[in-house]
N, C-alpha and C positions, 0 to 999 in steps of 0.2 A: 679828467676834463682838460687835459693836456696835450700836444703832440708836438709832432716835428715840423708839423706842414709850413706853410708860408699864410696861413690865417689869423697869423698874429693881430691882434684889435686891443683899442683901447674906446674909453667911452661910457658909459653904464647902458647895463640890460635890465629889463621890464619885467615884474612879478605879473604873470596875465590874469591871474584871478584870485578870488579867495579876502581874506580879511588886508591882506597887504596888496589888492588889487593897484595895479600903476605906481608902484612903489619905486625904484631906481636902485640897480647896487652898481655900485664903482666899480669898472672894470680894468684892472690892473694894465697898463703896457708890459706884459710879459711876452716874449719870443714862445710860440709856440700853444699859448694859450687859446683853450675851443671849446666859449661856452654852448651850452646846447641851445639851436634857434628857439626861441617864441612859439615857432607853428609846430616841431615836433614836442616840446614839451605842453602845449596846449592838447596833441593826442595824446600825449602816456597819461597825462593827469585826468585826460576825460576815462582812459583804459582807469587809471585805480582811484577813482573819484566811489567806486563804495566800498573799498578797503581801510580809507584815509583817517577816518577819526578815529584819535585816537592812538593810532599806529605810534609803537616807534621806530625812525627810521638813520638810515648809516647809507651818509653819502660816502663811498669808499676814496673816493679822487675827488676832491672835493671843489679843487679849484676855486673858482668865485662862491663856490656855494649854491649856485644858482635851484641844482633839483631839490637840495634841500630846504631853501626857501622856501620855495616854492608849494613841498607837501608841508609845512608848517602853517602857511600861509591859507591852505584847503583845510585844515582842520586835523595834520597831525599830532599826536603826542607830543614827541621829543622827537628831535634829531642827534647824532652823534655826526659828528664832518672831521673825516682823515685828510689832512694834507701835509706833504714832505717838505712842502717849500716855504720857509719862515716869512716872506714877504707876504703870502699869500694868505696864511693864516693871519697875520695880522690885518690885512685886509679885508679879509671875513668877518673877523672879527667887530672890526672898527664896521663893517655894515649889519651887522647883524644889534650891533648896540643902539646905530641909529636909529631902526625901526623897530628896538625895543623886541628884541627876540630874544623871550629867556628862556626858553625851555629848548636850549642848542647848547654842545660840548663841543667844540672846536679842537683837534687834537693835534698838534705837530708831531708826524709820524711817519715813517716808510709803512704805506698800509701791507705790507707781507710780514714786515718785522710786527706791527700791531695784531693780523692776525692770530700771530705765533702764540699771543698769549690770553691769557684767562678769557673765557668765552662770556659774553650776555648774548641773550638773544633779540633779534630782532622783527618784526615782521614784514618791511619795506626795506632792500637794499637797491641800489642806486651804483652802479659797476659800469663806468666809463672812465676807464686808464686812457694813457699817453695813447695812441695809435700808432706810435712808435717801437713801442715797446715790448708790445705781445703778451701782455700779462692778462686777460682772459679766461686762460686756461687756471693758470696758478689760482687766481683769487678766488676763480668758482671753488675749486676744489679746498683752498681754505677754508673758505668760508662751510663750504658741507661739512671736512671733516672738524673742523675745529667744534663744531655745535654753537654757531655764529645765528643759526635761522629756526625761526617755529616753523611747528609742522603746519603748512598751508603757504608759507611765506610768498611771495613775489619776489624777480629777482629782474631788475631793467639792465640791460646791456644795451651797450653802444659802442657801436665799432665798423670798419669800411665795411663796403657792401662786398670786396673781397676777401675779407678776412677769415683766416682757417682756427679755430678752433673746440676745444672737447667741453663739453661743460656735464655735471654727475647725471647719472641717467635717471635721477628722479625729478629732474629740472622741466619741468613739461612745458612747451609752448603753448602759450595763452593770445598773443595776439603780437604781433610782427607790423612794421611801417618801415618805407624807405623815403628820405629826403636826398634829392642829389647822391652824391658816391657813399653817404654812410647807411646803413642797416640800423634799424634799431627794433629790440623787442623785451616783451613783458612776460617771463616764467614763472611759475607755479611749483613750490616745490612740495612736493607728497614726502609720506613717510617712507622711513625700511631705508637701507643701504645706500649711500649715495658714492661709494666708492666703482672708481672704473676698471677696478682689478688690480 
C-alpha cells in the first residue's frame, strides 16, 4: 500500500461500512504512502461481501492497514497485517487498539522474507505492494508455492492500470474495476498446480 509516486497524504481515512462503520485510522505522513480510496474499496468489499465471515485474512503490504480493517470490520475472522516499516506498524498498531480490534496480528516483516517461512493458510489475501517496486509477480507466486492459500481462496491485487505482470495459472479472474491510472481485481484460486513452469 506503498509507492514512489508524489501521493503522499497525511490525515485519517474512513472505515465505510461494517461494525467499525465511520471509524478514522490515522494516516501516517509517509513519503510515498497509497491508502486504497473509499469508492474502490467500497467495490472489492461489495465483490467479497459473501466470502467475509469468518474469513481469515493477510493484508500482505499492509501499510495503514486500511483492507484489512476493513474486512474485519464486514465480519472477518482474523486478520494477519505484514508491514516492513516499523513506523507503520506501530501506527497500525496504535489504530487497531483504539477501535479495539483483537483479532489482528500486526507483523514487522519484509513480506517475501515472511513468505519464505512456515506456511498457514488463508482464505482472503489483500496483494498491493509499493508500485514501485514490481513485486506482483513474486508475491503471487509465494504465496501459491509456499501453501499460503485454501483451495477456493480470493486473491485482490492492486497495481497501475499499466502494469505487466504473471500471476500462477490457477488464479482465475472473478471481477476486475479501474479507478483513474490504477487497475484493480479480485481472483479466485482453484486447486492442482499453481506453478508457471
Amino acid at each position: 500500500m506503498r509507492n514512489g509516486s508524489p501521493k503522499a497524504s497525511a490525515g485519517t481515512l474512513r472505515i465505510v461500512a461494517g461494525k467499525l462503520r465511520g471509524s478514522r485510522i490515522a494516516v501516517p505522513d509517509r513519503a510515498g504512502l497509497r491508502p486504497t480510496p473509499d469508492r474502490v474499496r467500497e467495490t472489492l468489499f461489495n465483490w467479497l461481501m459473501p466470502y467475509l465471515s469468518g474469513a481469515h485474512c493477510l493484508d500482505l503490504y499492509a501499510g495503514t492497514g486500511a483492507l484489512g480493517i476493513e474486512a474485519l470490520s464486514r465480519g472477518a475472522g482474523a486478520c494477519t497485517f505484514i508491514e516492513r516499516d516499523r513506523d507503520l506498524c506501530a501506527a497500525l498498531s496504535a489504530n487497531l487498539a483504539r477501535l479495539h480490534v483483537d483479532a489482528a496480528e500486526v507483523v514487522h516483516a519484509d513480506a517475501a522474507a515472511w513468505l519464505a517461512g512456515p506456511a498457514r493458510p488463508f482464505g482472503i489475501v489483500f496483494v498491493d505492494p509499493p508500485f514501485d517496486a514490481g513485486l506482483w509477480t513474486d508475491a503471487a507466486q509465494a504465496l501459491e508455492r509456499g501453501g499460503w492459500l485454501v483451495d477456493g481462496a480470493l486473491a485482490y491485487v492492486e497495481a497501475p492500470r499499466d502494469a505487466h505482470f504473471e500471476l500462477p495459472p490457477n488464479w482465475q479472474a472473478h471481477r476486475e474495476g479501474h479507478a483513474g491510472a490504477v487497475r484493480f481485481a479480485l481472483y479466485r484460486r482453484s486447486g492442482g498446480d499453481g506453478s508457471t513452469g
